[in-house]
C-alpha positions as CSV (number, residue, x, y, z in Angstrom):
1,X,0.0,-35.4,14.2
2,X,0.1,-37.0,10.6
3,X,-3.3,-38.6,10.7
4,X,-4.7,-35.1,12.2
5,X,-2.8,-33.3,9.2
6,X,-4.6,-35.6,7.0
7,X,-8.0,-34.9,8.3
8,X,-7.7,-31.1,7.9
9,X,-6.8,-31.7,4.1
10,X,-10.2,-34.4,4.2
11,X,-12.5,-31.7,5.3
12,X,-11.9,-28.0,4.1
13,X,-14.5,-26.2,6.3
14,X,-16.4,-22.8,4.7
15,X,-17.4,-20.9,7.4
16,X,-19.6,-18.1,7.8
17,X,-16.7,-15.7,8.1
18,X,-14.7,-17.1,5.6
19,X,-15.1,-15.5,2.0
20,X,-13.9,-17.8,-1.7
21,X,-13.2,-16.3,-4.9
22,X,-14.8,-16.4,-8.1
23,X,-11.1,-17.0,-9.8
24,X,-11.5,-20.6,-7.8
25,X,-15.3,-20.9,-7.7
26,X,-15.8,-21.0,-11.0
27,X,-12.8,-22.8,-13.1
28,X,-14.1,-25.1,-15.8
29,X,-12.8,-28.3,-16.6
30,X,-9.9,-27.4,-14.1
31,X,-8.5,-29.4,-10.5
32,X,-7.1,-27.7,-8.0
33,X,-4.6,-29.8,-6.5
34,X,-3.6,-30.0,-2.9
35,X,-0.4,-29.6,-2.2
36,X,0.2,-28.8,1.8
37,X,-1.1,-27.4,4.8
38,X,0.6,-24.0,5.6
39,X,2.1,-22.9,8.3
40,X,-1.5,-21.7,9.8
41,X,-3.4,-24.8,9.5
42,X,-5.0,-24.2,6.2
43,X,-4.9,-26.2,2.8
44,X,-2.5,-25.2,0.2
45,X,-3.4,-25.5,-3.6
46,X,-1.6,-25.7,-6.4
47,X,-3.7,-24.3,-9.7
48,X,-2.8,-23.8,-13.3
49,X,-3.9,-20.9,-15.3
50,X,-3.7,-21.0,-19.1
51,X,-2.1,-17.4,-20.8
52,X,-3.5,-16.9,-24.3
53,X,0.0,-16.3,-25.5
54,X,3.8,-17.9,-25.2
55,X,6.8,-15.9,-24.5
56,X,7.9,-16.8,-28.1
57,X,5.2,-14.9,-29.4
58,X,6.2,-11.8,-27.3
59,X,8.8,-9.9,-29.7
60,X,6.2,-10.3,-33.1
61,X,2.9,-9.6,-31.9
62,X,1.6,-12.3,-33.4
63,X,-0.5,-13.4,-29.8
64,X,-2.5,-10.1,-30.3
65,X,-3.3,-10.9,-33.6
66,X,-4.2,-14.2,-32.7
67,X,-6.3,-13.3,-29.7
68,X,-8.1,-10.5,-31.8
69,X,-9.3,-12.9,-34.2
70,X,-10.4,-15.7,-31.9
71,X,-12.4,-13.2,-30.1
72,X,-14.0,-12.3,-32.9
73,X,-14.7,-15.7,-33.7
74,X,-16.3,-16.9,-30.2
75,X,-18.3,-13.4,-30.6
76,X,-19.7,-14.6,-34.2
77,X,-20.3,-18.3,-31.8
78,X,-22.2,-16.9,-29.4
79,X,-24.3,-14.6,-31.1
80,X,-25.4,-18.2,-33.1
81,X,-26.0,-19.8,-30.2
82,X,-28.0,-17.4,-28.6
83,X,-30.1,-17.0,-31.7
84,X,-30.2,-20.7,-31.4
85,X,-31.2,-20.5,-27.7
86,X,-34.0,-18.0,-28.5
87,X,-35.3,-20.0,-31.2
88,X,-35.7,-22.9,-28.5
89,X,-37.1,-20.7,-25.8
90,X,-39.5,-19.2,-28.1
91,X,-40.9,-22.7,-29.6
92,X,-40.6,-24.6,-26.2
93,X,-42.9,-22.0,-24.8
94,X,-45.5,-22.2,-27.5
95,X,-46.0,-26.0,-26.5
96,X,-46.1,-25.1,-22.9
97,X,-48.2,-22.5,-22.4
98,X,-51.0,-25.1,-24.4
99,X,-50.6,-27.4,-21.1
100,X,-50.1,-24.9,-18.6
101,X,-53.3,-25.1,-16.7
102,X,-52.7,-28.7,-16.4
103,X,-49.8,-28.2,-14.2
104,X,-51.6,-26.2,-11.2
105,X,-52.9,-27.7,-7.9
106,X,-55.8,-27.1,-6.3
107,X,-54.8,-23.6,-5.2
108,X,-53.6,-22.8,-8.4
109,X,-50.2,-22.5,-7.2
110,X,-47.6,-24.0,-10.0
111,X,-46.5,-27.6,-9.3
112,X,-42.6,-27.7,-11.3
113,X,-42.4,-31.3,-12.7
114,X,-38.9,-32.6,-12.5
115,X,-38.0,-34.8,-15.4
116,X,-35.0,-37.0,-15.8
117,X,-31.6,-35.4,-17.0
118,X,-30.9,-36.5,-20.5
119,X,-27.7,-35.9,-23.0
120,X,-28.5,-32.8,-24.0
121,X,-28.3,-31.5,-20.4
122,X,-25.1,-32.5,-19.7
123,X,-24.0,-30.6,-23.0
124,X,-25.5,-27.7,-22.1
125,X,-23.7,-27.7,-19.3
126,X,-20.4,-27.9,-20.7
127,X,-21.4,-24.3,-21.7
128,X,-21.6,-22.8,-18.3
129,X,-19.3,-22.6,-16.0
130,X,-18.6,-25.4,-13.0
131,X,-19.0,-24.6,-9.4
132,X,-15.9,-26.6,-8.7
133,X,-15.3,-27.3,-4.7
134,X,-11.9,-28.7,-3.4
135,X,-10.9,-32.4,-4.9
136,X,-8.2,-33.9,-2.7
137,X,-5.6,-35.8,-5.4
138,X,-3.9,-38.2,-4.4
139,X,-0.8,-37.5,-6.9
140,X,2.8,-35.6,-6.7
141,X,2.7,-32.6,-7.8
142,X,4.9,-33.6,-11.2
143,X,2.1,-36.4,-12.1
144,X,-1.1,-34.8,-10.9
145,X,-1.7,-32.2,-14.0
146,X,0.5,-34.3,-16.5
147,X,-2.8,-34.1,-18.4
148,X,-2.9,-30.0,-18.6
149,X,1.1,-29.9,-19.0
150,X,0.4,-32.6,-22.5
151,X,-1.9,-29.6,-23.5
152,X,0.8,-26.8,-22.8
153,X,3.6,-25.7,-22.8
154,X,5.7,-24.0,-19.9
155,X,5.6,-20.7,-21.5
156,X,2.2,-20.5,-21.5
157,X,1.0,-22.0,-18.2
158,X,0.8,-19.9,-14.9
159,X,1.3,-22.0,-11.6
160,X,0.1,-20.7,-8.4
161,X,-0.5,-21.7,-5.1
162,X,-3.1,-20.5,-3.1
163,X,-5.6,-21.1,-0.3
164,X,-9.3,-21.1,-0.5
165,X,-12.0,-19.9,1.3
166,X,-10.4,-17.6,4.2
167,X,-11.1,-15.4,6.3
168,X,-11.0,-12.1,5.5
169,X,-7.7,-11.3,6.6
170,X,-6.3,-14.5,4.6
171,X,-7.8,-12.9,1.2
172,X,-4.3,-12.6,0.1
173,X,-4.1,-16.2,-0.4
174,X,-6.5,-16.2,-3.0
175,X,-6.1,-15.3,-6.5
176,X,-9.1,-12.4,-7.6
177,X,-10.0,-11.4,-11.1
178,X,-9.2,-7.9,-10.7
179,X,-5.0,-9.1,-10.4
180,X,-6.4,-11.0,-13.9
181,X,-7.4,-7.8,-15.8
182,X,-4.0,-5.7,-14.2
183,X,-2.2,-8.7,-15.7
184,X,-4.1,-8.2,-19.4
185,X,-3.2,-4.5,-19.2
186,X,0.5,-5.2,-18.3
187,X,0.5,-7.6,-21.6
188,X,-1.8,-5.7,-23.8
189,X,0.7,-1.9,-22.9
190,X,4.1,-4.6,-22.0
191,X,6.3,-1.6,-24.4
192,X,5.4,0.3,-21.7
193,X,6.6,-1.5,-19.0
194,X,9.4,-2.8,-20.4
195,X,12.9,-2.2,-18.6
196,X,10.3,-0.5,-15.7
197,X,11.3,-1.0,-12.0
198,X,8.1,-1.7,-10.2
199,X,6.4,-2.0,-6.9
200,X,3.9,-4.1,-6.3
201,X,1.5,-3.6,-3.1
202,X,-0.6,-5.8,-1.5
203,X,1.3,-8.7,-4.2
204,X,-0.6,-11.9,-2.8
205,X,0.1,-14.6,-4.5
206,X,2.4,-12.7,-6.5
207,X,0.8,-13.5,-10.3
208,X,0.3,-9.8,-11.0
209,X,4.1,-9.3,-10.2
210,X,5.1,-12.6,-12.3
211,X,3.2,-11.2,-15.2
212,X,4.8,-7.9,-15.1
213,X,8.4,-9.4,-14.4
214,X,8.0,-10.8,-18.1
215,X,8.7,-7.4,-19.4
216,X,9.8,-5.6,-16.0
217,X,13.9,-5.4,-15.3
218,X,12.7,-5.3,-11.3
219,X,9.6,-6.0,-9.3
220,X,9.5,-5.1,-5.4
221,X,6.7,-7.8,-4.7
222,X,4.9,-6.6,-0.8
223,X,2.7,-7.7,1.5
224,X,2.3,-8.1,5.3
225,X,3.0,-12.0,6.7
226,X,5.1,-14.8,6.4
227,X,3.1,-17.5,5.5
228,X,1.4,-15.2,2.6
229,X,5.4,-13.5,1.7
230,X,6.6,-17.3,1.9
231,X,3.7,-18.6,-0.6
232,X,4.3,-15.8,-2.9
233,X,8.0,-16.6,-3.2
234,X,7.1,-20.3,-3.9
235,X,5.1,-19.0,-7.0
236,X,7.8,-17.0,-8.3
237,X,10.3,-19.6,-8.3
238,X,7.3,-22.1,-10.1
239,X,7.3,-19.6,-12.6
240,X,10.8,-18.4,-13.4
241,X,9.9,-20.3,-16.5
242,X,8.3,-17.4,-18.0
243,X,10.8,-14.5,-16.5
244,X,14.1,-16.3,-17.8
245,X,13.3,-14.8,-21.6
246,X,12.9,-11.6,-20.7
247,X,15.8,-10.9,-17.8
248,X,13.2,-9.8,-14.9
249,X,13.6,-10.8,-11.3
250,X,11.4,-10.2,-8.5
251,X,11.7,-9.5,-4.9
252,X,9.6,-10.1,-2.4
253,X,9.4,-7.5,0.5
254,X,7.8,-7.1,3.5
255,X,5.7,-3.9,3.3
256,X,2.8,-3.0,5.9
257,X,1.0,0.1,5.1
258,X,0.1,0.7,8.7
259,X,4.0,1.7,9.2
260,X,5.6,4.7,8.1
261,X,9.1,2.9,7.4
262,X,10.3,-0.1,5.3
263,X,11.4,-3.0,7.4
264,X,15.0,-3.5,8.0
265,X,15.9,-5.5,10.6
266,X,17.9,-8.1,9.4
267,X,16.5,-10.7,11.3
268,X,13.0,-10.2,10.0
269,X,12.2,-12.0,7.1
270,X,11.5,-10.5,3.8
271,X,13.2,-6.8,5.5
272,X,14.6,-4.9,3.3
273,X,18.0,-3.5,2.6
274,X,19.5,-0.1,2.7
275,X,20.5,-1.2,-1.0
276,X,17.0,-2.0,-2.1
277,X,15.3,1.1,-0.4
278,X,17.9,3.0,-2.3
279,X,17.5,1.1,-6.1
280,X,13.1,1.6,-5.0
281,X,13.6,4.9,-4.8
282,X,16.1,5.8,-7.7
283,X,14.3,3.7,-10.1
284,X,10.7,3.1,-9.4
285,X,8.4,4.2,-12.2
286,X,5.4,2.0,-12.1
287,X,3.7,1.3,-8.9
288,X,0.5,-1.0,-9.0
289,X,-2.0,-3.0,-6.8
290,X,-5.1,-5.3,-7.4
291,X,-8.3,-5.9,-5.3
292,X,-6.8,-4.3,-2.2
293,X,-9.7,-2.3,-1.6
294,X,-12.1,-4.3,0.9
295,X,-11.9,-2.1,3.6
296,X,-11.9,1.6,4.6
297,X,-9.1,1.6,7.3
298,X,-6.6,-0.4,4.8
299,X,-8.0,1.7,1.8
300,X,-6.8,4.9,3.7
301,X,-3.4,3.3,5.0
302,X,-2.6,2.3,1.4
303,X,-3.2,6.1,-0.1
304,X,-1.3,7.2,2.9
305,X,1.3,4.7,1.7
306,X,1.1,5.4,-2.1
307,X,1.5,9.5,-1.1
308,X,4.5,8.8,1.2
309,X,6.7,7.0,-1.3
310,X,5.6,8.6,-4.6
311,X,6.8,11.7,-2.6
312,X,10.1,10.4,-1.8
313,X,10.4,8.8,-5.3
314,X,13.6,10.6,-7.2
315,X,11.4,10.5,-10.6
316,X,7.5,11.0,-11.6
317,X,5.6,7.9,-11.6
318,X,2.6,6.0,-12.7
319,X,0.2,4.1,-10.3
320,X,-2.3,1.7,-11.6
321,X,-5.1,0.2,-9.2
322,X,-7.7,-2.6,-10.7
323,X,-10.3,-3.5,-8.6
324,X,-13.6,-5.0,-8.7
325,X,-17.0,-3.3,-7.3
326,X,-18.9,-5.9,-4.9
327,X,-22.2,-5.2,-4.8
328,X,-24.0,-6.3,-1.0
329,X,-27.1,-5.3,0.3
330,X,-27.2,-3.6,4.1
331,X,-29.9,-3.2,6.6
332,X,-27.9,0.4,7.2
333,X,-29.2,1.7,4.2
334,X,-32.2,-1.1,3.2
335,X,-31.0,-1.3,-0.5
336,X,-28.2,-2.6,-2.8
337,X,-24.5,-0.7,-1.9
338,X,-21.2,-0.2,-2.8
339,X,-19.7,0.9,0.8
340,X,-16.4,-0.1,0.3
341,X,-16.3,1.2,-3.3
342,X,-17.7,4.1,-2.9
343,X,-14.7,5.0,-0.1
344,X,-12.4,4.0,-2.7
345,X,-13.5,6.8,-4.7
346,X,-13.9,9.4,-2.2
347,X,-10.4,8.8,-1.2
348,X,-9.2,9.0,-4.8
349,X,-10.6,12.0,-5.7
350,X,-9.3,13.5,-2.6
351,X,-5.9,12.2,-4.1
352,X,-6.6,14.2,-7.2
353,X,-7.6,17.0,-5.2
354,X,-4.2,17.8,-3.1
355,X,-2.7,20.6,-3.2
356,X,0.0,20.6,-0.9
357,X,2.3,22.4,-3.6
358,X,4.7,19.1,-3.3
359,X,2.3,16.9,-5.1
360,X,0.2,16.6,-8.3
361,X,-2.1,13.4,-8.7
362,X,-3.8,13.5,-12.3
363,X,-6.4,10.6,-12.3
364,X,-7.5,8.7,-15.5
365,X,-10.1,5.6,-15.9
366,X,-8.8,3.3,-18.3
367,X,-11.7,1.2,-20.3
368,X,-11.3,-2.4,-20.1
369,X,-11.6,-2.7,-23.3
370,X,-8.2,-4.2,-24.6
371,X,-7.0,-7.7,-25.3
372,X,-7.6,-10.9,-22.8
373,X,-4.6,-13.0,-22.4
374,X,-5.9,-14.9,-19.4
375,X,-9.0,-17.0,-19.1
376,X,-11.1,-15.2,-16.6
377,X,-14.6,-13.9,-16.6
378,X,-14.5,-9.9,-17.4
379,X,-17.7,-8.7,-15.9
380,X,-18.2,-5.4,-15.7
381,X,-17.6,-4.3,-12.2
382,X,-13.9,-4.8,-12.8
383,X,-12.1,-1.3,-13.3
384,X,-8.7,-0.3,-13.9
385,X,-7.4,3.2,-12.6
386,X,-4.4,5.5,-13.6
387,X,-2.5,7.7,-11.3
388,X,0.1,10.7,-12.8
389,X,2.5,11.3,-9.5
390,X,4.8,14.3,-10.9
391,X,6.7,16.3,-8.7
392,X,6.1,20.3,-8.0
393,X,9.1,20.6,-6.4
């Protein structure tokens, strides 16, 4: 059994139906470090993610003003290098198109001469971004990032485990860059959610929810399966480091949006008590989710989900849903499509749309345009969305 343990965590197999994301794909200079197999079979990771701030920071500001100005910096950077970059382009293809003609075969087709890699290659690589695939380190997990724990400190380091390359419906076990930009927003606004009780659906890992517990007195943490609700508790308690300052605690629940009622048998893990329904619905202001939107049958449950308990919630509340718009081309239509985005917003705008003279839904895109405290790529298909749930009645 141990040596066929140790051949799964040899030979991490990407399948056709298996899908990786970009939050692991691309992560310069980084090592993701084996930790386990899971309870299913597949390799666990263990990964570090730098915050651009530390919890002592938190009450002055001072991160913003620090993260403001070092934008601006690596903005004045890169517009140098890319005038740099021009410059190169521009001269390098003076002296090539002098020899071009040179460089065709006999049917005039284009024949690409490979030369060797030199030093200057390697450094312009430093400036893109590594496809990184799965290292296997053979280290305990207090040695094996001793180098990245020299370079910071525990208040400013995010520790999650997570799988990679899953199936489908394993994507929870990935971290995604749309929980990245919910977590900037949760920093960037944290006045706002400070003291909040919260419910998190479709938590994952759990780093969104760890973010907001920084400023959050409560986080209801939810998702469907115990491997995935066991792996997300794991990465709370790895990061009660940055929660201690601030008071907040999480709990992580059990909630499948295919079911009209919590969970609460007691002999179910991660159920829920009649205690903790009650607090969810006294208290719960601020209800959020990240990159849960992936497919239309689980799009629909979770609206049908958000409606039910935003309706039974004692006060008004505010939803907040980041996601990020895949782009995939389809024989159905012969072009470039959004399918699963585009039922996103169909469904919200029906949202907005109710009138069932219990509900109001007031809709509002917020511009990603505000501070980034964690080291992601913000393209521009991420979006972040805003939900008003008042009460008519």
């Amino acid at each position: 059994m141990a040596d066929l343990a140790e051949e799964e965590m040899d030979n991490p197999t990407f399948r056709r139906d298996t899908v990786l994301s970009d939050v692991h794909l691309h992560c310069p200079s980084k090592r993701h470090l084996m930790v386990r197999l899971n309870a299913v079979g597949q390799p666990v990771f263990l990964s570090y993610f730098k915050l651009l701030w530390s919890t002592e920071d938190l009450a002055s500001g001072k991160h913003v003003r620090e993260i403001t100005t070092g934008r601006e910096r690596q903005s004045r950077s890169g517009d140098e290098l890319c005038d740099k970059d021009r410059s190169n382009v521009k001269e390098k293809g003076e002296l090539n198109s002098e020899g071009v003609e040179a460089l065709l075969d006999d049917d005039g087709d284009l024949e690409v001469v490979r030369r060797p890699r030199g030093a200057s290659d390697l450094q312009a690589e430093d400036l893109l971004r590594d496809i990184v695939c799965p290292v296997i380190l053979m280290k305990g997990k207090e040695d094996a990032f001793e180098d990245e724990e020299q370079e910071c400190t525990c208040s400013d380091v995010v520790k999650i485990e997570h799988t990679m390359a899953t199936p489908l419906e394993d994507v929870g076990k990935q971290v995604w860059r749309a929980a990245f930009l919910l977590a900037d927003h949760i920093l960037f606004q944290r006045d706002t959610f400070r003291g909040c009780s919260v419910l998190e659906l479709g938590g994952g890992t759990g780093i969104t929810s760890i973010i907001m517990a920084t400023v959050a007195k409560r986080v209801y943490c939810t998702d469907v399966g115990d491997d995935l609700l066991a792996m997300c508790e794991q990465n709370v308690a790895l990061n009660k480091h940055l929660m201690e300052p601030g008071g907040g605690e999480i709990k992580v629940k059990e909630l499948d949006w295919l079911k009209d009622e919590f969970c609460t048998d007691p002999e179910t893990p991660y159920s829920w008590s009649e205690e903790e329904i009650a607090d969810l619905l006294d208290h719960c202001s601020v209800i959020m989710a990240a990159d849960v939107f992936y497919d239309d049958d689980l799009t629909d449950a979770l609206f049908r989900t958000l409606y039910r308990i935003t309706h039974n919630l004692r006060n008004s509340c505010t939803v907040y849903l980041a996601l990020e718009k895949r782009l995939n081309f389809t024989l159905r239509h012969m072009d470039i499509t959004c399918e699963a985005y585009s039922h996103f917003r169909n469904t919200l705008n029906d949202l907005e749309n109710l009138q069932d003279g219990k509900m109001k839904y007031t809709v509002e895109h917020i511009k990603p345009d505000f501070c980034q405290f964690l080291v992601y790529e913000r393209i521009e298909q991420l979006e972040l969305w805003k939900i008003m749930a008042e009460h008519l009645t």
